[in-house]
N, C-alpha and C positions, 0 to 999 in steps of 0.2 A: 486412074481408078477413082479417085476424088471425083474428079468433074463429073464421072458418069453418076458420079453418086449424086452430086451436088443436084443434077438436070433431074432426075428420080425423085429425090425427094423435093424441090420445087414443085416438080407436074404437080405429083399429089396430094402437097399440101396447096392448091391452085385449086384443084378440082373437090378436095375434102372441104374448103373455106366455101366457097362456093356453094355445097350441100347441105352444110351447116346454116349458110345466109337464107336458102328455099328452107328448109325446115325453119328456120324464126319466120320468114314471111306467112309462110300457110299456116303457122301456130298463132301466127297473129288476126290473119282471117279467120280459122277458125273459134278462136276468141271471140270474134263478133257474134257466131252466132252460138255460141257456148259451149263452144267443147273445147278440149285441151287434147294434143298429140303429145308434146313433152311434158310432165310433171315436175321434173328438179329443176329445171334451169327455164324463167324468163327470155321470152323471146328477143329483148334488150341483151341479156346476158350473151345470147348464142351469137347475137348482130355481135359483141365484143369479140368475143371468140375469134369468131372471122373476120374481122378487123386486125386482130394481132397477127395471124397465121398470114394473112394479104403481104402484111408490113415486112414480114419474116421474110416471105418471096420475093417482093420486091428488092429487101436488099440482097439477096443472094445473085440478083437477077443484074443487081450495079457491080458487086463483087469481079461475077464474071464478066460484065463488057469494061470493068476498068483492068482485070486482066490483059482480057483479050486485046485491050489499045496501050498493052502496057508490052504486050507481045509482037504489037505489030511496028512500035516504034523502034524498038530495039535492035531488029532488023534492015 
């Protein structure tokens, strides 16, 4: 039950981080020619944003192949 959780919420914090990085990108092109799509949060801030959630994936992503190599020695 875990694992299945664990793989669920990785996808979509993978593909949310991701969403969040095009919305700073095109916030930031838009900036150039003066318009704003997000209002509260700097397009630096949102790059942050998705930078932690990335990091978040990532290690859940070592979690399970040290698992998994921790499953396969075992046997």
């Amino acid at each position: 039950m875990t694992n299945k959780l664990s793989k669920i919420i990785c996808r979509l914090l993978f593909i949310v981080s991701f969403l969040i990085a095009g919305v700073a990108v095109s916030d930031k092109l838009a900036g150039f020619l003066g318009l704003e799509i997000i209002r509260g949060y700097p397009p630096s801030r949102l790059l942050a944003f998705s930078a932690v959630s990335l990091l978040f994936v990532i290690a859940l992503q070592l979690r399970e192949i040290k698992k998994g190599l921790n499953n396969q020695n075992s046997e």
